[in-house]
N, C-alpha and C positions, 0 to 999 in steps of 0.2 A: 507622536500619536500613532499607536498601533493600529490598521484596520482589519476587521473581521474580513475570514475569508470567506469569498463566495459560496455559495451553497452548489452541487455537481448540480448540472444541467438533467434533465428527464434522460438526454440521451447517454450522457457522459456516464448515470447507474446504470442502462441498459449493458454499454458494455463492459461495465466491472463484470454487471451479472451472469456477461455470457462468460468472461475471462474465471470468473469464480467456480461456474460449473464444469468449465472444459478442464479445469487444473485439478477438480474433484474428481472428475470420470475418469480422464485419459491420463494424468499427472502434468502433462504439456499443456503447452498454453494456446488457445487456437490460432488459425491463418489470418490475416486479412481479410480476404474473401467470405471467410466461416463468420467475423465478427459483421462484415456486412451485410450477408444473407440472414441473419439474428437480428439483427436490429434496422434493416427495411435501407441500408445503404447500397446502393447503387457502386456510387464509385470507393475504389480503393483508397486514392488521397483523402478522400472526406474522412474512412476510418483511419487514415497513417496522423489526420490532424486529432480527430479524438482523441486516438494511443498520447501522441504527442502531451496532448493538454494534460493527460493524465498524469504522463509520466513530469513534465515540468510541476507538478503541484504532487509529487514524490509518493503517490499512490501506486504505480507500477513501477519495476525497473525490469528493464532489460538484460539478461546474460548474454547473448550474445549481438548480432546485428541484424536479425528477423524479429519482428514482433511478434512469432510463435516463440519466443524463447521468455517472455515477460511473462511474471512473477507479481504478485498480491504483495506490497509493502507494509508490512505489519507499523501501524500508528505507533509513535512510544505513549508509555503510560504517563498521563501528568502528573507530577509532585508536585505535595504542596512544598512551599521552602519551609525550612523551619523544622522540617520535620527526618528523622535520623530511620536506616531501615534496619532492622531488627534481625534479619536473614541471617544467613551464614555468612562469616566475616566480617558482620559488624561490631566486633570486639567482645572482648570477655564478658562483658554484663549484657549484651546486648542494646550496649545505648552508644555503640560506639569508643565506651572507652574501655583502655587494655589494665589488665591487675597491675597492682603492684611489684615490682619485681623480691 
């Protein structure tokens, strides 16, 4: 039995939202500090556990070992099964299968 996942927390959009604009504006990702004074946190830990949650539920990742170095994790797209893509490479007719030789 699979379960649905959680829905983010009020706080947990605030800081994708600030992480969304700072990666808009500046291309980097903001400080610690910059995520706290955005979204009304005080302490630094309180935002390293956010980042945390986030990144354990595969919405951020981190390139290097600062949280200014985290990056927006693009969702994959869901397929249905059953169903073959059409694109480039998906064979000569585009259903997957290759001509006759």
């Amino acid at each position: 039995m699979r379960r649905e996942p959680r829905p983010l927390t009020t706080r947990q959009e605030a800081v994708l939202a600030v992480i969304r604009l700072s990666l808009a504006e500046r291309g980097h990702g903001p400080t610690v500090r910059e995520i706290g004074a955005r979204v009304g946190l005080s302490s630094t830990s309180s935002v390293a556990h956010q980042l945390g949650r986030l990144e354990a539920r595969g919405l951020i990742s981190r390139t290097g070992r600062n949280w200014s170095t985290c990056v927006l994790v693009e969702e994959p797209v869901a397929r249905r099964p059953g169903l073959r893509s059409r694109g480039p490479g998906a064979g000569g007719d585009g259903y997957g299968r290759r001509p006759a030789p």
